[in-house]
C-alpha positions in Angstrom: 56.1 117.0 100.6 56.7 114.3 103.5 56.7 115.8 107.1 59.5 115.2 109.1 57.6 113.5 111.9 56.4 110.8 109.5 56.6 107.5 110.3 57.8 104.5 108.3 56.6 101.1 109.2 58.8 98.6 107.2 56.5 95.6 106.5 58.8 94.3 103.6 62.4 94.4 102.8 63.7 93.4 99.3 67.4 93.0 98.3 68.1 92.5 94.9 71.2 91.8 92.7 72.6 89.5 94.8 73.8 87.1 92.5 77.0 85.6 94.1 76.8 87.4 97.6 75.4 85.8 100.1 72.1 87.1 102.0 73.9 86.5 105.3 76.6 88.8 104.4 74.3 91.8 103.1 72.2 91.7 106.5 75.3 91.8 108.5 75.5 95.6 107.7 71.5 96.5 107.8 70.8 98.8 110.3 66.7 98.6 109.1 65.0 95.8 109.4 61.0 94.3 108.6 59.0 95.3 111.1 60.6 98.7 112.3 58.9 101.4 113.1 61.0 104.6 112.5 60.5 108.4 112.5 61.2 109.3 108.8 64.3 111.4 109.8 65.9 108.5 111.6 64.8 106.3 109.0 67.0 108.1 106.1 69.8 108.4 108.5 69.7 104.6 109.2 69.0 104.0 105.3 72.3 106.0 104.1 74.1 104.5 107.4 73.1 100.9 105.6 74.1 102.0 102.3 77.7 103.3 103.4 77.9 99.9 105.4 77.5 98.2 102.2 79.7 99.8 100.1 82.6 99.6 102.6 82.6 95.7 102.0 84.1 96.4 98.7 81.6 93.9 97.3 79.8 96.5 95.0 79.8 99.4 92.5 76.3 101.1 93.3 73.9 100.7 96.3 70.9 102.1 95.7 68.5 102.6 98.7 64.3 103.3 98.3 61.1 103.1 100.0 57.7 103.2 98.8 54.0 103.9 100.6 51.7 100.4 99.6 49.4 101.0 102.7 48.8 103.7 105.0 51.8 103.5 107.6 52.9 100.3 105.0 56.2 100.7 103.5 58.5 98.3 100.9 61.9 98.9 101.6 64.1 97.6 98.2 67.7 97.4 98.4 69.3 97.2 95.0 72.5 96.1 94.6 75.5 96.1 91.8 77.6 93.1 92.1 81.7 93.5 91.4 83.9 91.7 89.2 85.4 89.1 92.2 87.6 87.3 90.2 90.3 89.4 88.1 93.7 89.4 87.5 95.4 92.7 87.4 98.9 93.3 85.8 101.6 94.6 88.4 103.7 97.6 86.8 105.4 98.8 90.1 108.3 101.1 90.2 111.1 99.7 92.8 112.0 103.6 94.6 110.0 104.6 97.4 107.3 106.8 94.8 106.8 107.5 91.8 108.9 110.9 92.0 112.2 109.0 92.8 111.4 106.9 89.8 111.1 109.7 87.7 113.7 111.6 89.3 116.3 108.3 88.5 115.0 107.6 85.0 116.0 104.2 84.8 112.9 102.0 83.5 115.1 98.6 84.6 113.8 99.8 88.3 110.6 98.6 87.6 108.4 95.1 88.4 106.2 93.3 86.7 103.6 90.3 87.0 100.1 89.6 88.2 98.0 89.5 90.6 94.7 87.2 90.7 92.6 88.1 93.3 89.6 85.9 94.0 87.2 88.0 96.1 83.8 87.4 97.7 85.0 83.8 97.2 81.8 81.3 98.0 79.8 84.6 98.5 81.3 84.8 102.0 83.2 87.8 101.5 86.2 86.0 101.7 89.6 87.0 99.4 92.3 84.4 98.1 94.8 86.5 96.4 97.7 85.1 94.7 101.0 87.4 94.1 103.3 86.9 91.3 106.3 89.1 90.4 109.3 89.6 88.7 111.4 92.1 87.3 113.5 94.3 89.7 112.2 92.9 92.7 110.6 89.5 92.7 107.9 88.6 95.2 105.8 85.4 95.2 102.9 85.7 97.7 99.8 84.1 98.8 96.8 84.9 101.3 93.0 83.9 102.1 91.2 86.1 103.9 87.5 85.0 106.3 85.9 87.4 107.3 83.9 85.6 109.4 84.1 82.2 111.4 81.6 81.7 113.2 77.5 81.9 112.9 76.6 85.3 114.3 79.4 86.9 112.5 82.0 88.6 114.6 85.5 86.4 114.2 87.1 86.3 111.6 90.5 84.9 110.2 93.6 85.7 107.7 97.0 83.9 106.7 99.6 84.7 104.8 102.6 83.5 102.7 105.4 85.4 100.8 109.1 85.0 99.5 110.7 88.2 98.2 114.4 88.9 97.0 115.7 92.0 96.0 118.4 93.6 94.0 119.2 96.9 96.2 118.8 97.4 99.4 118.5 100.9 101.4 121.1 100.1 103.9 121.3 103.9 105.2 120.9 107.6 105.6 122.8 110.6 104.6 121.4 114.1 105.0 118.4 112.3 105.4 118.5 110.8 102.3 118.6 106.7 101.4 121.4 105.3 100.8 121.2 102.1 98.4 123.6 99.2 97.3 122.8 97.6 94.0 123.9 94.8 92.3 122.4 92.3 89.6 122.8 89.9 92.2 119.8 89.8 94.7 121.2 91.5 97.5 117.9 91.1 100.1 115.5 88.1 100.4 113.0 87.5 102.8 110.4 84.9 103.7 107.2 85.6 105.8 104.0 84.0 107.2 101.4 85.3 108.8 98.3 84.9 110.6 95.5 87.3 112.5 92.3 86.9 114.2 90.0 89.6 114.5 86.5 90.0 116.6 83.8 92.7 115.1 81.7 94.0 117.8 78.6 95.6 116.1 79.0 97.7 112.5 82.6 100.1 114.0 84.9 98.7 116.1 87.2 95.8 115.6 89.6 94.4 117.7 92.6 92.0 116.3 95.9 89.8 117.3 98.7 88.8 114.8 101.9 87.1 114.8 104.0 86.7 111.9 107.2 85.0 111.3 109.8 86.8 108.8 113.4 85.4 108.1 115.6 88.3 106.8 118.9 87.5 104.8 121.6 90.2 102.9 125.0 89.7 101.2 127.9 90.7 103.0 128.4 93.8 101.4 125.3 95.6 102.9 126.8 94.1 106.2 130.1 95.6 105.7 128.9 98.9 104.6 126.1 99.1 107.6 126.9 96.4 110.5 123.9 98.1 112.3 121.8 96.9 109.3 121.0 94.2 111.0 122.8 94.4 114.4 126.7 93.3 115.1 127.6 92.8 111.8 125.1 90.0 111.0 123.9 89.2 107.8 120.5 87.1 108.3 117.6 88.0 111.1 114.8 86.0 111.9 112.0 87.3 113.7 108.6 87.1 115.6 106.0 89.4 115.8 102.9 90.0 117.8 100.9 92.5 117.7 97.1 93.8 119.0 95.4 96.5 117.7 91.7 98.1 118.0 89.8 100.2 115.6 86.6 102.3 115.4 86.0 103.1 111.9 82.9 105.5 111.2 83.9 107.3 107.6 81.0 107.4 105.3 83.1 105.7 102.3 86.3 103.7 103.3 88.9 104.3 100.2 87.8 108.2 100.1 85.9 109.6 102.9 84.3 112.6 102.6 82.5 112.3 107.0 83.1 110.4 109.9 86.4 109.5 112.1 88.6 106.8 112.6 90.6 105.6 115.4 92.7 102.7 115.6 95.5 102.0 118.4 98.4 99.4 118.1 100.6 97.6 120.4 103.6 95.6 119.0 106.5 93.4 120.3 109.3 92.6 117.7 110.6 89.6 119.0 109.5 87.5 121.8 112.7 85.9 122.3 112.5 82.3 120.8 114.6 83.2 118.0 118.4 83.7 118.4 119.6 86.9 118.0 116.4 88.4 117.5 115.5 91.6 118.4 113.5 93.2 121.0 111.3 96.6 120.3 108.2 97.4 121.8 106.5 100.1 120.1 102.8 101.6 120.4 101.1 103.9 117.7 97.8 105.9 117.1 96.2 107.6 114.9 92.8 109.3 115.1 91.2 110.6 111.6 88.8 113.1 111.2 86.5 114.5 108.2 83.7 117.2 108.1 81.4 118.9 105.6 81.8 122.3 106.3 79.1 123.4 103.2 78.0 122.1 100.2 81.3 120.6 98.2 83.3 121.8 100.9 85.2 119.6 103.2 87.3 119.5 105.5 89.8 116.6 106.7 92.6 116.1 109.4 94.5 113.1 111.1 97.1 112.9 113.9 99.6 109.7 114.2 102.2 109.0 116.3 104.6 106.7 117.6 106.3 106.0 120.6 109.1 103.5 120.7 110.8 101.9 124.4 114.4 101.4 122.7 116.7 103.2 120.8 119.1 100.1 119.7 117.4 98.4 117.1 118.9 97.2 114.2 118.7 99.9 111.7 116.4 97.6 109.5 113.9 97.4 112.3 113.5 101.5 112.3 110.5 103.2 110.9 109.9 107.0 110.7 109.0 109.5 108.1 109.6 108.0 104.4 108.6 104.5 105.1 104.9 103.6 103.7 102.5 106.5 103.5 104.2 108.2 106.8 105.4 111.5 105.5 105.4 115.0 105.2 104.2 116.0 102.0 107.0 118.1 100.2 109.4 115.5 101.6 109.1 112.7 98.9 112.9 112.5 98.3 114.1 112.6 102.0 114.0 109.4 104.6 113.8 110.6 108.0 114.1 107.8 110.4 113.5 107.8 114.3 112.3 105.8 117.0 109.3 107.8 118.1 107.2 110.5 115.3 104.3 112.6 115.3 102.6 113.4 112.4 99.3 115.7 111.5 98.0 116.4 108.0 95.3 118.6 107.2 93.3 119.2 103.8 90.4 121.5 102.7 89.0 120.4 99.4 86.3 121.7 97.4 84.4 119.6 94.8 85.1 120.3 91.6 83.2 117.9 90.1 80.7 115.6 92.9 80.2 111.7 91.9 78.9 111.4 88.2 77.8 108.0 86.7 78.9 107.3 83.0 77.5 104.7 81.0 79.2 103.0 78.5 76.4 101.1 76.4 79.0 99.6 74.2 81.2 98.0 77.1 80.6 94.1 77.0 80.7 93.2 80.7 77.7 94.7 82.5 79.6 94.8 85.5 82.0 97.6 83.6 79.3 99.4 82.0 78.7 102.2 84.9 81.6 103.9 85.7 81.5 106.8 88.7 84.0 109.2 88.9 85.1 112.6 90.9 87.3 115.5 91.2 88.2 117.5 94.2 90.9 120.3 94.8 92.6 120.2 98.0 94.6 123.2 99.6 96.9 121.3 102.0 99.4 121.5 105.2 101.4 118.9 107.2 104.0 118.4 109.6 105.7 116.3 111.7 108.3 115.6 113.9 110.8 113.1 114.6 112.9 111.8 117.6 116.1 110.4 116.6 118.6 109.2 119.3 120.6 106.6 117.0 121.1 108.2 113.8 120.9 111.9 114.6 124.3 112.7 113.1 123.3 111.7 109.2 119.8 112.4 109.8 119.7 116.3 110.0 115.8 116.8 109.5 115.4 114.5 112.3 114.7 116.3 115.9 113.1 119.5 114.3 109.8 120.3 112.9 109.2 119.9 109.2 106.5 121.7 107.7 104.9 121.2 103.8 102.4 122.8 101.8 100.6 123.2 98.7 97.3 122.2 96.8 96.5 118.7 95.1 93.6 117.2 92.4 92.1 114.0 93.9 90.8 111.4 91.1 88.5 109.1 92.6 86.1 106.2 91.1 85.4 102.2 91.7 87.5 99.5 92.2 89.3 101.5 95.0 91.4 104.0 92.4 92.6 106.6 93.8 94.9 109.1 91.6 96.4 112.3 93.3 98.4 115.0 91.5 99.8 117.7 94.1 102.3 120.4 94.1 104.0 120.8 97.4 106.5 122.7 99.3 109.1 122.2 102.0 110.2 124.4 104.6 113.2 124.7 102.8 111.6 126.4 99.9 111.7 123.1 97.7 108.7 122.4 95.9 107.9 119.7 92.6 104.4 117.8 91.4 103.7 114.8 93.1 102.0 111.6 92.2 99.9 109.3 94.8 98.4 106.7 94.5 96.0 106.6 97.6 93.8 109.0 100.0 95.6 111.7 101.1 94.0 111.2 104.8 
């Protein structure tokens, strides 16, 4: 047995498995180095620090950490690595309502889209991504975007651009009892072109700071116009607009697409419009959100995360409005409802309990060795959220708006690679209402 007060001297460092990723990339995230001299406690916590920093690039499946004693006070330190698949087309089955229990809920299987993607990640071994977007069905959506992580030699800028045209055959033009409200027709109702671009600056392994602006020209047919003129202000039936936007972020989890330790904090500040396009609109809005998970024993966990936004106008078009219902903001327990507003808070909370902790199967018959290993988890979650909205422009068909919702209920989590995420949960409202729900990311 090794006492604590041992010290490792690192007098080589090998990284293999490598193939495609360059070294530059892998010894952006080391936090050991040849030649350190570490207590053996600090060294393990800088090892698994490393190994988390790794695998949050998304470049690889398994990162397997080890030392060994060649000399007295002489250690090899070997960092083996499992290369992804970067270059893969995945097949886009997406349902058009808001989740997957409207879909089920309006059993219509025309409400669905279908394509490709074909992402091209780690492209040159930089960690850089070029994805391409193609769609069809229901809604239609061609995109494009390249992604560079880093621009310059000691790594900490990095750049991103975007291009996409969408149209759409529905539109949610409004609420009602604090439920959407949606036109149809086999005509596309909706279109929309956007581009994009963002520079970000890294400062060390946690924080990143970044500015954006983006372009988006908005269009609908008359009828959404004529049954909403606040859909897009005065009656209008096209919007173009600029945004900018800043935002910093402190990410510490232990494991980015499910964390199990560690916080995150991010902060935003955003101005819709900056006046250079006519009629555009003008909203300032700021939002936060501070996440936060613990292990509270072994295969016990706890999570939590506050958000909230704070808006400076109440007279934005109704397109330009965001509350609960939008994205992943919600209450669990209120899938069906929309509750929009100008300013939210929101807090979630989960304990979870591992049912089954990360397991490895292999596959020996699988032909790609890249898909031979396959880890995979289970974890039950006893949940409660809630959140409130302020509504001052459409508090008279938004009645959950202005009060405190409140939802409940336990969950599975189904985690393993490639950033899959599956949750099944059973929730309740305050109103008693309660149904299985299906996710398709973290919970928090």
């Amino acid at each position: 047995m090794r006492a604590q007060n041992e010290v490792i001297i690192i007098s080589q460092m090998i990284i293999t498995g490598n193939k495609i990723t360059r070294m530059s990339i892998i010894q952006r995230e080391l936090l050991i180095h040849e030649n350190d001299t570490l207590p053996l406690l600090v060294f393990e916590r800088a090892a698994e620090r490393t190994r988390e920093n790794l695998m949050n690039t998304n470049l690889f499946n398994f990162v397997t950490i080890s030392h060994q004693l060649i000399a007295p006070g002489q250690s090899v330190v070997v960092i083996d690595l499992k290369e992804r698949w970067y270059i893969m087309p995945i097949p886009i089955f997406e349902l058009v309502d808001r989740n997957f229990n409207e879909w089920v809920k309006s059993g219509d299987w025309s409400r669905v889209n279908y394509g490709f993607y074909l992402n091209w990640d780690n492209f040159r071994g930089r960690n850089e991504s070029v994805r391409f977007q193609f769609r069809w069905g229901y809604s239609q959506r061609i995109g494009i975007s390249y992604t560079i992580p880093y621009i310059n030699k000691n790594q900490k800028e990095g750049l991103s651009f975007g291009f996409a045209y969408s149209r759409n055959r529905e539109a949610g033009y409004a609420v009602s009892e604090s439920k959407q409200l949606l036109y149809q027709d086999p005509h596309f109702v909706r279109k929309e072109i956007y581009g994009g671009i963002k520079y970000s600056q890294r400062s060390g392994f946690y924080n990143t700071t970044s500015i954006a602006a983006d372009y988006r020209y908005n269009s609908i047919s008359d009828t959404i116009a004529e049954l909403n003129p606040d859909y897009l202000g005065q009656g209008r039936t096209s919007q173009e607009l600029i945004t900018i936007s800043w935002q910093f972020r402190r990410d510490k989890r232990d494991f980015k697409i499910y964390p199990l330790k560690g916080y995150l904090f991010d902060f935003d500040v955003v101005k819709n419009g900056i006046g250079l396009m006519k009629n555009e609109p003008s909203l300032l809005y700021l939002s936060s959100q501070i996440k936060y998970f613990y292990q509270m024993a072994p295969r016990w966990y706890f999570a939590t995360t506050v958000k909230g936004k704070l808006s400076g106008k109440s007279d934005a078009p109704y397109f330009n409005q965001r509350g609960f219902g939008f994205g992943n903001d919600f209450v669990r327990g209120y899938e069906y409802y929309v509750i929009p507003g100008q300013n939210f808070i929101l807090n979630r909370s989960s304990v979870k309990f591992a049912l089954l902790p990360t397991r490895v199967i292999s596959l020996p018959w699988s032909v790609l060795e890249k898909f031979r290993t396959i880890p995979y988890a289970f974890y039950m979650n006893a949940n409660f959220d809630m959140g409130y909205t302020r509504d001052r422009q459409f508090a008279n068909d938004n009645p959950l708006g202005n009060s405190w919702q409140f939802g409940y209920g336990l969950g599975i989590d189904y985690v393993t690679y490639y950033n899959l995420v599956m949750r099944v949960e059973y929730s309740f409202n305050k109103f008693g209402e309660n149904g299985f729900f299906l996710h398709f990311t973290a919970p928090i």
